[in-house]
N, C-alpha and C positions, 0 to 999 in steps of 0.2 A: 504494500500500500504506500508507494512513494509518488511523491512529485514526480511530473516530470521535470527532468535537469536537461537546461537547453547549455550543455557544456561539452566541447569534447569526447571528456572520456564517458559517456553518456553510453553505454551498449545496449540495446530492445536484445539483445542474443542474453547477455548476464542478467539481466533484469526481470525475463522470462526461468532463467535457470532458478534464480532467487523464490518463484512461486516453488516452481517442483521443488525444491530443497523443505522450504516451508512446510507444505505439505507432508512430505516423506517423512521429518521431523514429528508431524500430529499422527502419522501413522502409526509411526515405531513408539515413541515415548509420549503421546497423551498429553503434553506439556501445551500445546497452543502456538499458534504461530512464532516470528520474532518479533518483539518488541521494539526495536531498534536495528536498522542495518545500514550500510555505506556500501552503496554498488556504485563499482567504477569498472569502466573495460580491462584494466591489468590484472586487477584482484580485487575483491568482495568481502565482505565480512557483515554476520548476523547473530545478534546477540538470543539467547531465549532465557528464561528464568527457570534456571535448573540446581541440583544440588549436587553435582558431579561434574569431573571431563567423562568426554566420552574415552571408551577402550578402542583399543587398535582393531579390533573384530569390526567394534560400531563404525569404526570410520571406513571400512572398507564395503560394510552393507550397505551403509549409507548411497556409499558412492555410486556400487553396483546397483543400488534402486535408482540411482536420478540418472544414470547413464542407462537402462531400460527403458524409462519413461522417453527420454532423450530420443532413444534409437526407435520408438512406438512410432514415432512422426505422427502423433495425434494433433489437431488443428487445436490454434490459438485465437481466441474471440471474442467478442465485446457484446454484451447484453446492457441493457439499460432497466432498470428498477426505480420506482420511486424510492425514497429514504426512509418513510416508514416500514415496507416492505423489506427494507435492505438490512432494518433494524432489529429485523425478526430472525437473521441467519447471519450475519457478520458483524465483524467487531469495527467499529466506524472509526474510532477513537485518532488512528493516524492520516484521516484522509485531509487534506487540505480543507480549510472553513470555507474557500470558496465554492466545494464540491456542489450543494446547493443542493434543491430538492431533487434530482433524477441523479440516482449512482450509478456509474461504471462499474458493470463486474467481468473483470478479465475471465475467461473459462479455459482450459489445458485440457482439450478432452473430455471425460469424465472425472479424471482424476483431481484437477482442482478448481476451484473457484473463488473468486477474491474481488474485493472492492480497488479497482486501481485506476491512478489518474497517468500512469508513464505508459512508455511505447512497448510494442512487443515484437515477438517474432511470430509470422502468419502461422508455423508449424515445428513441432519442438527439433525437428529433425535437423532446422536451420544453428540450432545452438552446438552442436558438436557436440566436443566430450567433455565432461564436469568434473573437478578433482578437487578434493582438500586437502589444503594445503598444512593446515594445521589447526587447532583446536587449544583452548583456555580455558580455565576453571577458575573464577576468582569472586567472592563474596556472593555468592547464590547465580552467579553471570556465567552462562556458559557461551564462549566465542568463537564462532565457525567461522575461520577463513577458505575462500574457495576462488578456482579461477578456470579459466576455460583454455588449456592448452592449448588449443587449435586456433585462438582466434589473436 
């Protein structure tokens, strides 16, 4: 659920990966989106509220989930809701105040769906390959860095 950043390092390839990470994330541990994240094209990183790092196992499922999803090439797409509606199944809390009454829900397939105001990729297939780079554990914050070696 980010702005869009009219800045260079701006990638719809990283910022799409950032949903399927997201998700994969609520799949495996139940924790809930990220609360905070910094997507740039070099390298990414996403905060979530957890009480651990992850293990070398997790960081490896991880990966091999979001590079599955990656390689589905399932279409990436924008649905419009009003805000009350929106209120009923997503967490609003980081969309920009100017989102206004009709929300953007980016869709990944079936696999996810999200209130977002940035660009994306038409198909995950366009994102490449996904990898973490490394991982943090510091006062309940757990920090997922990741980058997209191919691009």
């Amino acid at each position: 659920m980010n702005e869009v950043k009219s800045n260079k390092n701006y990638d719809p390839r990283m910022h799409s990966a950032e949903h399927i990470l997201n998700q994969t994330m609520v799949r495996m541990f139940n924790r809930g989106r990220s609360f905070s994240n910094h997507i740039e094209k070099k390298k990414s990183k996403c905060d979530y509220h957890f009480d651990r790092n992850l293990t070398e196992e997790e960081i490896q499922e991880i990966n091999k989930k979001v590079n599955e999803i990656i390689q589905s090439d399932l279409p990436v797409y924008e649905e419009f809701i009003n805000r009350a509606e929106a209120e009923k199944f997503y967490q609003l809390s980081q969309l920009p105040e100017e989102a206004g009454e009709t929300i953007r829900i980016i869709k990944i397939g079936d696999y996810d769906a999200c209130p977002c105001s940035g660009m994306h990729v038409k198909s995950t297939k366009e994102i490449g390959k996904f990898q973490i780079i490394s991982t943090s554990f510091e006062d309940g914050v757990l920090r997922v860095r990741f980058k997209l070696p191919n691009g």
